[in-house]
N, C-alpha and C positions, 0 to 999 in steps of 0.2 A: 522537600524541595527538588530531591533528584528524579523520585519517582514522576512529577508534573513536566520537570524540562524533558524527559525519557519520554512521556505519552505523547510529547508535545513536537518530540520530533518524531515519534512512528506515526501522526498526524499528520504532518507536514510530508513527507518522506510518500503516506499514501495517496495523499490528495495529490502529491505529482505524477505518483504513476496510474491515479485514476486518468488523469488531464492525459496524459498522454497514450493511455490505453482507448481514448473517445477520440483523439487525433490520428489513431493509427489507420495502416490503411490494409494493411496484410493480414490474415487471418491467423497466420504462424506467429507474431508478436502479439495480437491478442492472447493468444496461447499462452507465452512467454509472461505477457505480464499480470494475466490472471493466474499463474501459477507464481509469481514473485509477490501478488498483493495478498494474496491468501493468509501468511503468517503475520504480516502486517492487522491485516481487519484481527484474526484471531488475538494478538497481540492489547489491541483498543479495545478488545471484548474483555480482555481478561480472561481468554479462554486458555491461553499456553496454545 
């Protein structure tokens, strides 16, 4: 049960900084938040 509420908010957590990496407008916060979502996708992969 903990492990699905934990997926479920590294889900939630990337799909906001996806939304907001497609709303940005600066190329240095693209930077930013593809280097912040990184661990996250890895994370939903299961990759560590």
């Amino acid at each position: 049960m903990v492990t699905l509420f934990y997926y479920a908010l590294v889900a939630f957590v990337s799909l906001l900084l996806v939304v907001n990496l497609v709303r940005s407008r600066s190329w240095e916060r693209d930077v930013l938040y593809v280097i912040v979502l990184v661990p996250f996708l890895l994370r939903l992969l299961r990759l560590k």
